[in-house]
N, C-alpha and C positions, 0 to 999 in steps of 0.2 A: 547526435540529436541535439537542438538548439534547446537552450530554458523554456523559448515561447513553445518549440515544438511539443515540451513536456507538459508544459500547462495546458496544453488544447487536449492531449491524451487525460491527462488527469479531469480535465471539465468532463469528458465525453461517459468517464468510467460513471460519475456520478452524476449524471445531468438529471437525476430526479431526486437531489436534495440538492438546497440551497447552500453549499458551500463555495467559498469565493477559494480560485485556483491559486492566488497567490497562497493561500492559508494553506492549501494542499499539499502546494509544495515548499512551502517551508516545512511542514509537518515529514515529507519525505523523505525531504535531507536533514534531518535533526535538527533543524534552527529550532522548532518547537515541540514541546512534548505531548500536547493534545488538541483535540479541538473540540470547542462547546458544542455538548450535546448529541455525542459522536464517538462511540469507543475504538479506540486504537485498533482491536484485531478486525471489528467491522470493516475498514479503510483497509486492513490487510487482505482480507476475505473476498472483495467487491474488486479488488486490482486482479487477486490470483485469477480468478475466475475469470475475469472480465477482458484479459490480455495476453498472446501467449508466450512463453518463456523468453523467447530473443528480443520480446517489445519491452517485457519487466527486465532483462537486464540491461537495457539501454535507458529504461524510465528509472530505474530506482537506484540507488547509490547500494554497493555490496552489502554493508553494513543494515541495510533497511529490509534488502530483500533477504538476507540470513533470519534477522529478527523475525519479517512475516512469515517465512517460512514457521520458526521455532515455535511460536507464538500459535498459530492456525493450526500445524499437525498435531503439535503434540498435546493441544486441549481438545482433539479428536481423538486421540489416543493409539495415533498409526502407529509411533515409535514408542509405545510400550512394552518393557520387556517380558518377558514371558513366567510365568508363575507356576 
C-alpha cells in the first residue's frame, strides 16, 4: 500500500473531524506523539472499528497496531486476569 494510499484510508476513518491526513499519519508512524484535541486511544478505537484486520495491517506500522491494540483492550478490561 502506497503513503498516499494510507492517507486516503486514514482521511476516510475520520471524515467527520477536521483532521489534516498528513498529521494522521505521522501520528501513525510515531513521527508524532499526539494530536490537538484528539486522545491517542480515540484514533486507536475509530481505526479498530472502522477497518478490517488485513486493512490495519497494511495501514499501520506493527508497533502502532500492538500499541492500539494494548491501549483499547486492556482499558476495556478483556485481558484482565482473573481474581
Amino acid at each position: 500500500m502506497t503513503i498516499d494510499e494510507k492517507k486516503q484510508l486514514l482521511g476516510k476513518a475520520f471524515w467527520d473531524r477536521d483532521i489534516d491526513t498528513e498529521v494522521l499519519y505521522a501520528f501513525v508512524n510515531g513521527e508524532i506523539d499526539s494530536i490537538p484535541l484528539i486522545f491517542p486511544k480515540s484514533i486507536y478505537l475509530r481505526l479498530l472499528s472502522t477497518y478490517d484486520w488485513y486493512t490495519l495491517l497494511s495501514l499501520l506500522p506493527m508497533e502502532t497496531l500492538e500499541k492500539a491494540m494494548t491501549e483499547t483492550f486492556t482499558d476495556l478490561g478483556l485481558f484482565a486476569g482473573k481474581e
